[in-house]
C-alpha positions in Angstrom: -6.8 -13.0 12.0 -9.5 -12.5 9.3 -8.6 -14.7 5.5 -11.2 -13.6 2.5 -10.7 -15.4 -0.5 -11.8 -13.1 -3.8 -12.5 -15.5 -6.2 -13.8 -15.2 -10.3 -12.1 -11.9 -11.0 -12.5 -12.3 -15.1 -9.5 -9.5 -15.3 -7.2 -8.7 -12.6 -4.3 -6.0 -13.3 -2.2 -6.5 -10.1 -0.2 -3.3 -11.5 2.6 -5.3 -12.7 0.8 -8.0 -14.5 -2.4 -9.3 -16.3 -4.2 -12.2 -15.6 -7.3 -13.9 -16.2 -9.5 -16.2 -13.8 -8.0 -14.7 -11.1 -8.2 -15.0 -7.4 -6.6 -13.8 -4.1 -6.6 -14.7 -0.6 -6.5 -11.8 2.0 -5.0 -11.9 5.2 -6.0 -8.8 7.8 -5.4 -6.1 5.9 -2.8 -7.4 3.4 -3.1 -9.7 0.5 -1.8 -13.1 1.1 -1.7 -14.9 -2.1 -2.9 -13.9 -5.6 -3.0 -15.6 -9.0 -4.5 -17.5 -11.2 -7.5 -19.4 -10.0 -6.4 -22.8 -11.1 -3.2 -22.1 -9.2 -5.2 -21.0 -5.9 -3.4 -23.1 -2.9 -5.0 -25.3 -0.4 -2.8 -24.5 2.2 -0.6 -21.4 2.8 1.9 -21.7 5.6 1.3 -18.8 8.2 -2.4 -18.2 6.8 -4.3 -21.3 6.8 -4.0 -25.0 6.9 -6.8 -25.6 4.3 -8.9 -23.9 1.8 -12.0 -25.1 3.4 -11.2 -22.8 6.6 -10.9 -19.4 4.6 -13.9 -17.4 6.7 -15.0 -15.4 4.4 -15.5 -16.2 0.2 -16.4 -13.4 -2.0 -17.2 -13.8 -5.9 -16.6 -11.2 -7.7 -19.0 -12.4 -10.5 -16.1 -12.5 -13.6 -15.5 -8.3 -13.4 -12.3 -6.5 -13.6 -10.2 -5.7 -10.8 -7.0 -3.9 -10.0 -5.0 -2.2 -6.6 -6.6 1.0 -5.5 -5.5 3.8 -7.7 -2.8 6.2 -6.6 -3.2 9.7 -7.6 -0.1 11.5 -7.3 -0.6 15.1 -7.5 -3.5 17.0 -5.7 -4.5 20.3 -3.9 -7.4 19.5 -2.2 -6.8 22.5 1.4 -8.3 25.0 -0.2 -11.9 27.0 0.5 -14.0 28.9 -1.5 -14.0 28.9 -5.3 -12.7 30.5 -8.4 -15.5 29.4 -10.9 -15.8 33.5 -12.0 -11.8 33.1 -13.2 -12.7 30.0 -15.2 -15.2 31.2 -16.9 -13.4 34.0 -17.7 -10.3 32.4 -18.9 -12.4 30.5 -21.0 -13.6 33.6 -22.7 -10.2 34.2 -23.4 -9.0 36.3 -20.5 -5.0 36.4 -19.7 -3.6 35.4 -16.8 -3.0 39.4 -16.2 -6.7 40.3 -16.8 -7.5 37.3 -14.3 -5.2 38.5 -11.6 -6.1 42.0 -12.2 -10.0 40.9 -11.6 -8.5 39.5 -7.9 -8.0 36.2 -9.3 -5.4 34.0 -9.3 -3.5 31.7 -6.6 -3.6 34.9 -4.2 -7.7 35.2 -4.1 -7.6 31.5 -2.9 -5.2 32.4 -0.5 -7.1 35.3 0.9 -10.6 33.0 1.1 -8.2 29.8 2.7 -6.8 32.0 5.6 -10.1 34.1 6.4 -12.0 30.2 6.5 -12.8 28.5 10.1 -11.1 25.2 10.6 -14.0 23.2 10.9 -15.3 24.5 7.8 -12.2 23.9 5.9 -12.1 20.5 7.3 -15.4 19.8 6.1 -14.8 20.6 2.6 -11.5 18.7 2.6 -13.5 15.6 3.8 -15.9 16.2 1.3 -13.1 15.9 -1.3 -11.4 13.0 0.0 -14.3 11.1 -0.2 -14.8 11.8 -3.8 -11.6 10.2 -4.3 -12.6 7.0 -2.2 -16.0 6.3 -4.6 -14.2 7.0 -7.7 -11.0 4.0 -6.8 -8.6 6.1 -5.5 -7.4 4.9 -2.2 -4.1 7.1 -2.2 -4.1 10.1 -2.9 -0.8 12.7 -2.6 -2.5 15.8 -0.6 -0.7 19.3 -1.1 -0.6 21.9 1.3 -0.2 25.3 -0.6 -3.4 27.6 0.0 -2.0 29.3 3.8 1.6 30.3 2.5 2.3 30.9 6.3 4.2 28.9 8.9 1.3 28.3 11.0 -1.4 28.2 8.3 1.0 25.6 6.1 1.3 23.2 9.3 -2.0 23.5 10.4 -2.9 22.0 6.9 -0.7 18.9 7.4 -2.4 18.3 10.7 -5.6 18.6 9.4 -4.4 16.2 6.6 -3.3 13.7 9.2 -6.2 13.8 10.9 -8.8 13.0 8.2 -6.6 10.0 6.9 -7.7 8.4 10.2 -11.7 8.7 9.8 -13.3 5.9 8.2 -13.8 5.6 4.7 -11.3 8.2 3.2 -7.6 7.3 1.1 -4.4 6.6 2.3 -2.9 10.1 1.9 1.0 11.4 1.2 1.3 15.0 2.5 3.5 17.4 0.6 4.3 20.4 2.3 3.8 22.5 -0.1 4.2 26.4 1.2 6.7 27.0 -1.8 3.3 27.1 -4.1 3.5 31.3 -4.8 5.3 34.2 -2.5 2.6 35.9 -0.1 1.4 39.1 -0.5 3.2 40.0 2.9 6.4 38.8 1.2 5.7 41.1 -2.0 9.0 42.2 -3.6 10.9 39.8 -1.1 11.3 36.7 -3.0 14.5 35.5 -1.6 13.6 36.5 2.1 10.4 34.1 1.9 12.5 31.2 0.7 14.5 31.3 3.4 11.4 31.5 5.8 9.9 28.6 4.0 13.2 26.4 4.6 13.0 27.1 8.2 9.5 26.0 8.4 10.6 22.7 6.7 11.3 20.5 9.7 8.3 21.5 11.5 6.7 20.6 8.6 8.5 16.9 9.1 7.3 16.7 12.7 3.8 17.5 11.7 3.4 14.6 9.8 4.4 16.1 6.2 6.5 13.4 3.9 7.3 15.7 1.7 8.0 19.4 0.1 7.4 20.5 -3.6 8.4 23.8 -5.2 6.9 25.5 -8.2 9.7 26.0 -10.0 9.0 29.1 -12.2 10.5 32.4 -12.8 7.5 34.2 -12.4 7.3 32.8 -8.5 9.9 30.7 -7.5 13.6 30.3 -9.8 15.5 26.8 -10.1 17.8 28.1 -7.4 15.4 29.1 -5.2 13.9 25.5 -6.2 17.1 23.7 -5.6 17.8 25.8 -2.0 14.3 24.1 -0.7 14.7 20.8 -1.8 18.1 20.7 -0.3 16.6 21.9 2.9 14.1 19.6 2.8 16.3 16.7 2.0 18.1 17.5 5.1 14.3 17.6 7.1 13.9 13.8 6.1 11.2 15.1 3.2 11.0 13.0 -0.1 11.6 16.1 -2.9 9.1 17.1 -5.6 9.0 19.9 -8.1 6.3 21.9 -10.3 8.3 21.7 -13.3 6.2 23.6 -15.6 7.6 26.8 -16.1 7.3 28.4 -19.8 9.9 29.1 -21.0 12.4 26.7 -19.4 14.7 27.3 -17.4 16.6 24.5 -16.2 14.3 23.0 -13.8 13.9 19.4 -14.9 17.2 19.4 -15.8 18.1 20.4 -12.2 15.5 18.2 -10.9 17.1 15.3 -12.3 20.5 16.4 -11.0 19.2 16.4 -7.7 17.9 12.8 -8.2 14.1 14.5 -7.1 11.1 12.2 -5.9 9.3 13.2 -8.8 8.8 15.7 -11.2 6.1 17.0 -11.6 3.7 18.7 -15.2 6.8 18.8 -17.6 5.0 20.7 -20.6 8.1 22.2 -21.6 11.1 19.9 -22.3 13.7 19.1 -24.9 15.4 15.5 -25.1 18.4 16.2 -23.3 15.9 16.7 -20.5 14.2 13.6 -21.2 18.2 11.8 -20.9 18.6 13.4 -18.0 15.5 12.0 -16.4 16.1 8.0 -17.6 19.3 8.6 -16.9 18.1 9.3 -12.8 15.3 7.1 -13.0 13.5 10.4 -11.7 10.0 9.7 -12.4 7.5 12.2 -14.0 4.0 12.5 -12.6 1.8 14.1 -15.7 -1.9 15.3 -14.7 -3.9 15.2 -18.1 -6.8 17.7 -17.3 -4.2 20.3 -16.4 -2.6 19.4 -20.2 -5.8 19.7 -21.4 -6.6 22.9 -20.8 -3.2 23.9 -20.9 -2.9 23.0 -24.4 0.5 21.6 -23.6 1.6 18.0 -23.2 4.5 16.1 -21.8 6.7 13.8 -24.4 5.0 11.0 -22.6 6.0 8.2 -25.1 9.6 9.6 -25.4 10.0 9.4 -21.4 8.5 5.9 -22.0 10.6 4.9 -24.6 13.4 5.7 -22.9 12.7 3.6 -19.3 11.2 7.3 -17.4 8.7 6.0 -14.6 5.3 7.9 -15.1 2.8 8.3 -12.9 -0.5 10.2 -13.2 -2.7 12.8 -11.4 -5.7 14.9 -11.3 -3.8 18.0 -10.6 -7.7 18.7 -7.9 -7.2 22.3 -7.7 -9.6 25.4 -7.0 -8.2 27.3 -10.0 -7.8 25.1 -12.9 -9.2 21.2 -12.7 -11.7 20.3 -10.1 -11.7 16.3 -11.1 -11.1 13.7 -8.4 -11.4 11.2 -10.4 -8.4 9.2 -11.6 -10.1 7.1 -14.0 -11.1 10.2 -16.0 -7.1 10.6 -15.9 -6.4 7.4 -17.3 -8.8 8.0 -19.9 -7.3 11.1 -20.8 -3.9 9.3 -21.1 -4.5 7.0 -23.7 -6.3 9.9 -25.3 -4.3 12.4 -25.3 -0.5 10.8 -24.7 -1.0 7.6 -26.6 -0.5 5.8 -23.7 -1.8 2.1 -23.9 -4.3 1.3 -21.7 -2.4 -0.8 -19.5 0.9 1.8 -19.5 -1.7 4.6 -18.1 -3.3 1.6 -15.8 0.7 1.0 -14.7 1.1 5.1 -14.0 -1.9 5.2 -12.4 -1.1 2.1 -10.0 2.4 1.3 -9.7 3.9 4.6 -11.0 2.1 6.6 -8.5 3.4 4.6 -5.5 6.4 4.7 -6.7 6.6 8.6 -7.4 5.4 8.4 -3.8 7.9 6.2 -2.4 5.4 3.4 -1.2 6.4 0.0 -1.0 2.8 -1.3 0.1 0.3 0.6 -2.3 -0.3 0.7 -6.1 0.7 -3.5 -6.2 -1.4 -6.8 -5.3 1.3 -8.8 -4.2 1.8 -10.4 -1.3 2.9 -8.5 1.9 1.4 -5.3 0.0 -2.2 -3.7 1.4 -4.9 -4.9 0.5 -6.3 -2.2 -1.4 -8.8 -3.2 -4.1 -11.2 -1.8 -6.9 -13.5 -3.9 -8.5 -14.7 -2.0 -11.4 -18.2 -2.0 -13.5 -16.4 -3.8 -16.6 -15.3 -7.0 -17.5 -12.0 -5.5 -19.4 -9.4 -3.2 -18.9 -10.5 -1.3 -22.2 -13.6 0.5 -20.7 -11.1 2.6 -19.3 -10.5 4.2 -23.1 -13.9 3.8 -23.2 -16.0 5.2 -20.4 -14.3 8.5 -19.7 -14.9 8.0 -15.6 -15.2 4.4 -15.0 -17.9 3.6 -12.7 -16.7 1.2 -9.1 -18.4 -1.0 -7.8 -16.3 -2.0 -4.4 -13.4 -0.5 -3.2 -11.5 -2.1 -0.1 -8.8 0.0 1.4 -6.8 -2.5 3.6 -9.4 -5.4 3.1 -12.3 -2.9 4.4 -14.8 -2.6 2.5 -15.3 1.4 2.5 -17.6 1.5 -0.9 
């Protein structure tokens, strides 16, 4: 057994609460004891007799420090790029002159499958990292890019695997083959939603937590939406949806229904949807980059006023927003949603894990992990400031891995 005390922390967010002259004792890989520094205990039954016997002390010279950010929406299983369809959507192309240039979800598609494993790992690792230096220690990892049974678990393997190398996040995988309908499937909707729920406890088995659907009529309907999730309910899978269909059609409203995990990119919503969602608790995951070039936003402050959980994430993805960085998020938040800077630090923190279904992540509390960001700040404002707030440690588990 291995106690660190963390002591002169000018600002510490524990992702409930703020306090000042903070400290916190660490125990293995969990946190012990945290609070105010005044309050710091000489003794803590179970961890040590006396204050003096702590083995290691580490001050963290008055800077500001919260849990390890949780970003709770990703796509990072993916190869190649689409940097040609950015560029020309920024030059005003529609989506049907893109996909008529071979872009779209299916080019990435065709790259993904014709990509060696090892080099698809690689990238991937490459990724995750990025996540690691920039304070993200979880990070929800979809699937999406094979859109076949073996392709789709071979992803959540790979996944798995790369969560166990040294210095990468904590990942939640989402199986996530319900992302478009494969060109093999063309014209077949229905008969490749019924494929993908038969692939769904596989999926379970290899070491997928849960499924997400992109609820749109264009790909995949709020039936077809609600037929997966059910299926993947039954599979032991926690239930997400890609509510961001325009026009709507009923998906948050059925999301909500189905008391989902999340919901996920709600551009499009009235307030009976909003009800629907306090009135579940459902909690909303926005990604601010993909609203930012969207050009549509979520009613953030009407979920919030209404008692909606939010969580937030960089929506990583080959075709749209190639951020890892969950601070830029944050920034873009309180930009963009008038979120204060402690509600986007909450959705960022505690409103990821709990769009996840964590218990140990997102909180410093005692019994959680000990997984910890001390930033290049003194206060919790540079993050409305800074527009990608710098780290300057990171412990996932009481490791040091930056």
């Amino acid at each position: 057994m291995t106690v660190r005390l963390l002591t002169n922390i000018g600002r510490l967010w524990t992702g409930t609460d703020l306090l000042s002259n903070a400290a916190m004792l660490l125990r293995d890989d969990r946190v012990a004891w945290v609070g105010a520094a005044a309050d710091l205990p000489q003794s803590l039954p179970g961890v040590i007799d006396d204050i003096v016997d702590v083995d290691e002390v580490e001050n963290l010279g008055g800077g500001l420090v919260t849990p390890g950010l949780v970003d709770a929406h990703s796509h990072p299983v993916y190869a190649g790029n689409r940097y040609a369809e950015v560029a020309m959507r920024a030059g005003g192309a529609t989506m049907a002159e893109i996909s008529g240039a071979g872009g779209g979800v299916a080019s990435t598609v065709t790259v993904t499958r014709g990509t060696d494993p090892w080099t698809l790992c690689n990238a991937v690792r490459e990724r995750l990292r990025r996540w690691v230096l920039s304070g993200c220690t979880t990070v929800e990892t979809k699937t999406g890019y094979h859109l076949t049974r073996d392709g789709e678990l071979a992803d959540v393997r790979l996944l798995r695997s790369l969560e166990e190398e040294p210095g990468m996040p904590r990942l939640h995988v989402t199986f996530f083959a319900a992302h478009a309908v494969p060109p093999e499937y063309f014209g077949r909707p229905h008969d490749y939603v019924e494929a993908v729920a038969s692939w769904l406890g596989d999926a379970a088995q290899a070491g997928a937590e849960g499924v997400d659907v992109y609820c749109d009529n264009h790909q995949f309907t709020a039936e077809d939406a609600q037929r997966l999730l059910a299926a993947g309910r039954t599979a032991g899978l926690r239930t997400h949806m890609h509510a961001c269909a325009r026009p709507r059609h009923g998906a948050v409203r059925m999301a909500a229904d189905m008391q989902c995990d999340s919901v996920d990119l709600l551009h499009d919503t009235d307030e009976d949807d909003v009800l629907a969602l306090a009135k579940t608790g459902t909690p909303v995951v926005a990604c601010p980059t993909t609203s930012l070039l969207e050009q549509r936003r979520p009613p953030i402050r009407a979920l919030l006023d209404h008692g909606v959980p939010v969580a937030l994430g960089t929506d990583h993805n080959p075709g749209q927003s190639g951020a890892t960085s969950l601070p830029l998020a944050i920034s873009l938040a309180v930009s963009m949603f008038g979120m204060s800077v402690l509600e986007a630090l909450r959705a960022a923190t505690a409103g990821g894990a709990l769009a996840l279904g964590s218990t140990d992540i997102g909180v410093l509390a005692p019994g959680r992990y000990a997984d910890i960001v001390q930033w290049d700040a003194d206060h919790e404002g540079a993050f409305a400031w800074s527009y990608g707030l710098n780290t300057i440690r990171v412990w996932r588990g009481g490791e040091t891995i930056r």
